[in-house]
C-alpha positions as CSV (number, residue, x, y, z in Angstrom):
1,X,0.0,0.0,0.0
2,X,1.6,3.5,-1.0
3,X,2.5,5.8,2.0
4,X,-0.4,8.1,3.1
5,X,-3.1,5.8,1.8
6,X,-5.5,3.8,3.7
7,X,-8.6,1.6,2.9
8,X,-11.6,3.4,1.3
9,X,-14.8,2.4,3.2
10,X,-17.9,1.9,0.7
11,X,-20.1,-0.2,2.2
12,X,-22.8,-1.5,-0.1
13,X,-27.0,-2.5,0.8
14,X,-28.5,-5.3,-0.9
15,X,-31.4,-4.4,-2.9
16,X,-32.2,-5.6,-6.3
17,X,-29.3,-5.8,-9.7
18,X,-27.7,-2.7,-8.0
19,X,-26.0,-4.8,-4.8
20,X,-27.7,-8.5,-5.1
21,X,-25.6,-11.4,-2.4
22,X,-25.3,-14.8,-4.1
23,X,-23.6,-17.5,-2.7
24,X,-22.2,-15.4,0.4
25,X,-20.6,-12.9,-2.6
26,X,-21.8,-9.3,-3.3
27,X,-22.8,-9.0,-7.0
28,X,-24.6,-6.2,-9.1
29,X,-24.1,-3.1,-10.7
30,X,-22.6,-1.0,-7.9
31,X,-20.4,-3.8,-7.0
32,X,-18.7,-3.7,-10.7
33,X,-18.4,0.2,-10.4
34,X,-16.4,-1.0,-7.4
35,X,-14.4,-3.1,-8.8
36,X,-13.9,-0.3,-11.3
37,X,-13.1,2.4,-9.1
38,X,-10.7,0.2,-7.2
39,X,-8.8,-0.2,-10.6
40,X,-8.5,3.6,-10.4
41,X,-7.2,4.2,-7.0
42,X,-3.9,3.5,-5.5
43,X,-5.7,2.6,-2.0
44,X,-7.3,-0.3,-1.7
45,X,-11.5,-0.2,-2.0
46,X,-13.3,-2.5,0.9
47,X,-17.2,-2.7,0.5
48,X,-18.7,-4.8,3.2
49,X,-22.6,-5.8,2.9
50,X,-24.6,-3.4,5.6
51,X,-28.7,-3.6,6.5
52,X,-30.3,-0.4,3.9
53,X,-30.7,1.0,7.2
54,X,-27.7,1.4,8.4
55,X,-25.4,2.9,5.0
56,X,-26.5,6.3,6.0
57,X,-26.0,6.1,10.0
58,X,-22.5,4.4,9.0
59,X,-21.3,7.5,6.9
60,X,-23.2,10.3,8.7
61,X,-22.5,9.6,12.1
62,X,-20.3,6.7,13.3
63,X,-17.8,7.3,10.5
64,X,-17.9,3.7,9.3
65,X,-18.3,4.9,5.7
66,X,-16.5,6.9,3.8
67,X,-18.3,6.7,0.7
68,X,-22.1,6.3,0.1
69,X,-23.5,5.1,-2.8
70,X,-26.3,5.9,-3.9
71,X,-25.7,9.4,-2.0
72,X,-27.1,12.7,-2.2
73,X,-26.0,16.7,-2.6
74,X,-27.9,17.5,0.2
75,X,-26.1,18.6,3.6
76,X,-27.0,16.1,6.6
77,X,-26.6,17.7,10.3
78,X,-23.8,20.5,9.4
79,X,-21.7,18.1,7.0
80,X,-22.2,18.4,3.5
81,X,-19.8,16.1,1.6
82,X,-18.3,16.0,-2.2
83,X,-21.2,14.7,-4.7
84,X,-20.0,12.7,-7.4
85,X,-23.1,12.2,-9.9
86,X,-22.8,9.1,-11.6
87,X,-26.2,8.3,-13.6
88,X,-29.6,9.5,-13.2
89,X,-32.8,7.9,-12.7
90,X,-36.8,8.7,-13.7
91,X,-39.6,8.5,-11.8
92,X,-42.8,6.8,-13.5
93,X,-46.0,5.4,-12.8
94,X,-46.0,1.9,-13.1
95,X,-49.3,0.3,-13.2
96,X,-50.0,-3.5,-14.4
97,X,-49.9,-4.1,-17.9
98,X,-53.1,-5.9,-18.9
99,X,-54.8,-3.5,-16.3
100,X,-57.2,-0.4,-17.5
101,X,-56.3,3.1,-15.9
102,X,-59.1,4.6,-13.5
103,X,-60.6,7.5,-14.9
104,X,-58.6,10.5,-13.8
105,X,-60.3,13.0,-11.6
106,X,-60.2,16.4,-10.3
107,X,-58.6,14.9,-7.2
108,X,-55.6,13.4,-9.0
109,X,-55.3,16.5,-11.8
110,X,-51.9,15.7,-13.5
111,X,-51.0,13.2,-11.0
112,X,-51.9,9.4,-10.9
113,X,-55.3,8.3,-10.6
114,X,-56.6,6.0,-8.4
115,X,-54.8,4.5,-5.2
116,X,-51.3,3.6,-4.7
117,X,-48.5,2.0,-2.9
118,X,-45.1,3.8,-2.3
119,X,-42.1,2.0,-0.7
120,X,-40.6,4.5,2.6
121,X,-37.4,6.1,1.7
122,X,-37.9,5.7,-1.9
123,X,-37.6,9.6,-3.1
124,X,-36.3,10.9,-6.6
125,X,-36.0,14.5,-5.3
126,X,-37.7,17.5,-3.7
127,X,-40.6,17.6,-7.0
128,X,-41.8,13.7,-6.3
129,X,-41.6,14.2,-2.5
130,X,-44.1,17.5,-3.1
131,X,-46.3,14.9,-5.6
132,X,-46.4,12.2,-2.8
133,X,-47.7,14.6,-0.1
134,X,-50.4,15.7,-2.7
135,X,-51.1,11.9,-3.2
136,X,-51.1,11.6,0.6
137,X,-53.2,14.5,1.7
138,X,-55.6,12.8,-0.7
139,X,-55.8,9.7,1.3
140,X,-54.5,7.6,-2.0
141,X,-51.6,6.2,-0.7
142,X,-50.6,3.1,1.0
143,X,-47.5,3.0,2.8
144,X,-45.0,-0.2,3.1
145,X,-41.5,-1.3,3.9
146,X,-39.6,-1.8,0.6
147,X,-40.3,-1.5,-3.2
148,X,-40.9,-5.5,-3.6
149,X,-44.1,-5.4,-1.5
150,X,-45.1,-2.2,-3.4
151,X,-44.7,-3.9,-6.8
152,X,-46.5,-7.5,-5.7
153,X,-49.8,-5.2,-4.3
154,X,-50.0,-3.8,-7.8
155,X,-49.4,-7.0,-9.8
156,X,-52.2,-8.7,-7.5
157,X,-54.2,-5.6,-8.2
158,X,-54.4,-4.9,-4.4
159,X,-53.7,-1.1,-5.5
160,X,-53.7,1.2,-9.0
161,X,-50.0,1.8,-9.2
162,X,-46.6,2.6,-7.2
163,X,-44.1,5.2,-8.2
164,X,-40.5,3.8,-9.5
165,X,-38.1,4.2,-12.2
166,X,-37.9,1.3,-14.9
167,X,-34.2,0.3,-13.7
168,X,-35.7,-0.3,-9.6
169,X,-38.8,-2.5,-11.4
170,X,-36.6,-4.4,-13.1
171,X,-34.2,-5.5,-10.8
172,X,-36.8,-6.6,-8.4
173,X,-38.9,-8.4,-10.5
174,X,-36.5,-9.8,-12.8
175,X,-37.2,-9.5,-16.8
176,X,-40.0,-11.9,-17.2
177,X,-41.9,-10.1,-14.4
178,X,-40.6,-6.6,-15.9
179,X,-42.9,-7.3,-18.7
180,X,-46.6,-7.5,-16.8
181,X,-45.7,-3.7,-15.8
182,X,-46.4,-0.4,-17.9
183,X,-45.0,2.8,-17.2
184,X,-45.6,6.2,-17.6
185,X,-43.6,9.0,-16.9
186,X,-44.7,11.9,-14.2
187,X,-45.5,15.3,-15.6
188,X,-43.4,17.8,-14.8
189,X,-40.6,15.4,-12.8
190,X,-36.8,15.8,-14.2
191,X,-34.4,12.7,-13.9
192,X,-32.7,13.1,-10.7
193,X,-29.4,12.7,-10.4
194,X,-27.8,10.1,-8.0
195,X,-24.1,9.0,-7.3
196,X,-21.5,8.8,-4.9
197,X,-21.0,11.4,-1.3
198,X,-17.5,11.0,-0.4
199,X,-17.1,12.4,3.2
200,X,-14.9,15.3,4.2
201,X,-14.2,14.0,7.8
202,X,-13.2,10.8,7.8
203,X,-10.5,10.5,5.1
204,X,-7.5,12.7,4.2
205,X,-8.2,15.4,2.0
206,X,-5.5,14.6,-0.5
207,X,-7.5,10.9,-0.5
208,X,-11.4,12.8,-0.6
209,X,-9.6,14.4,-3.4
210,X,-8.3,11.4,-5.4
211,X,-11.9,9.3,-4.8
212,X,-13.9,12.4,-6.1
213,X,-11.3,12.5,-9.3
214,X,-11.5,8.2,-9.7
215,X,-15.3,8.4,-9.8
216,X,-15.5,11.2,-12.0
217,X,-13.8,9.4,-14.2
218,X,-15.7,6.4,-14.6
219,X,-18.4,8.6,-15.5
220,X,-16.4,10.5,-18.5
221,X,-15.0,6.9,-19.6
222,X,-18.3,6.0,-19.9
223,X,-17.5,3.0,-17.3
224,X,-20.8,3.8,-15.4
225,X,-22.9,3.0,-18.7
226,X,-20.5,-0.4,-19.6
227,X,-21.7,-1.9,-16.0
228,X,-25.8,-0.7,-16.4
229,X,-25.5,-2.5,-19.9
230,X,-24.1,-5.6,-18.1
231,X,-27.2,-5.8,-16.0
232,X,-30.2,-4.4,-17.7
233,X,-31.5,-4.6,-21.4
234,X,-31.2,-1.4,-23.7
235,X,-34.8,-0.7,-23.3
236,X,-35.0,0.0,-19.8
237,X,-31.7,1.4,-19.7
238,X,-33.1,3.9,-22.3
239,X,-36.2,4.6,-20.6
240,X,-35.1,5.4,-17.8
241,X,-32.3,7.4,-19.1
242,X,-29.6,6.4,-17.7
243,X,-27.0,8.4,-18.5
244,X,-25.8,12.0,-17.3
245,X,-26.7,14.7,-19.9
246,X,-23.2,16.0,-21.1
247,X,-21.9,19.1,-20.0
């Protein structure tokens, strides 16, 4: 190991193709940016396997994490770290395929009609969070633990629709399954972007500094798109556009 490096912490929460455990091994699409990204760095990358719940408690507060992936912009408790955006994602109403629409109503406006199901913590910015307290104040929506629930109420018909993009659909119902969904995208909701908060406490600046410059990179080498294509087919890839617009 070169002198003045240590180990870069990224630990890593199962959930879907993005971090899937098979066979006691972490596979997926964040895990091969990883690998990536470790191929970039002179200091070695170590990405345990944490509980969803505990990735942000581990880089906010205990320090356990000095990377967190997916991470946001947004300051947390005085600390606002370096954001690395990696891909984007778009939020759409996905409703069963072979199902008919309820008639929109004044109530729903531009908005979903009928009653849904969202997944808690699922967000794709500040526009869909002010949507979802629209839906909410309406009395349309049900609330439940994680996005797999969400999706089997809908294809049992328990409920009208959830809110996800096409990428999070896919890898938790797998490509057969993909295919009884439809989706439509939100009015008015832009992609949001989503990467990579490398913390400016618990590593060495000139070490922030290199990760910031080794993820970055894997963006303009157009590594980030390589692994996506890996793991999803071109067609969800481009509807849920993927990739960063170029600047």
């Amino acid at each position: 190991m070169p002198a003045q490096c240590q180990r870069v912490r990224i630990p890593l929460a199962p959930g879907g193709l993005l971090v899937r455990e098979e066979r006691g091994e972490a596979r997926g699409v964040l895990v091969g940016l990883m690998a990536a990204l470790q191929q970039r760095l002179r200091c070695p990358v170590e990405s345990p396997l944490l509980p969803p719940g505990r990735l942000v408690r581990a880089f906010y507060d205990t320090l356990e994490a000095d990377v967190l992936i997916p991470g946001a912009a947004q300051p947390y408790e005085g600390h606002t770290p370096h954001f690395v955006p990696l891909f984007q994602v778009q939020a759409h109403e996905v409703r069963r395929a072979d199902g008919s629409a309820p008639r929109p109503s004044a109530q729903a406006g531009s908005g979903p009609a009928g009653q849904g199901v969202l997944a808690r913590h699922v967000t794709y910015g500040p526009d869909f969070d002010a949507l979802v307290q629209r839906l909410e104040a309406q009395g349309r929506v049900t609330w439940v633990r994680d996005v797999g629930t969400a999706l089997r109420m809908v294809a049992a018909q328990r409920v009208d629709f959830t809110l996800l993009s096409p990428t999070v659909t896919h890898s938790y119902v797998g490509a057969s399954a993909y295919r009884r969904y439809r989706f439509r995208p939100l009015p008015g909701l832009r992609p949001l972007q989503t990467g990579a908060a490398v913390s400016r406490r618990s590593l060495p600046e000139s070490v922030q500094l290199e990760v910031v410059a080794a993820l970055r990179s894997l963006v303009r080498d157009g590594e980030v798109q390589r692994v996506f294509a890996r793991h999803f087919p071109p067609e969800v890839l481009a509807l849920d556009s993927i990739a960063l617009p170029k600047a």
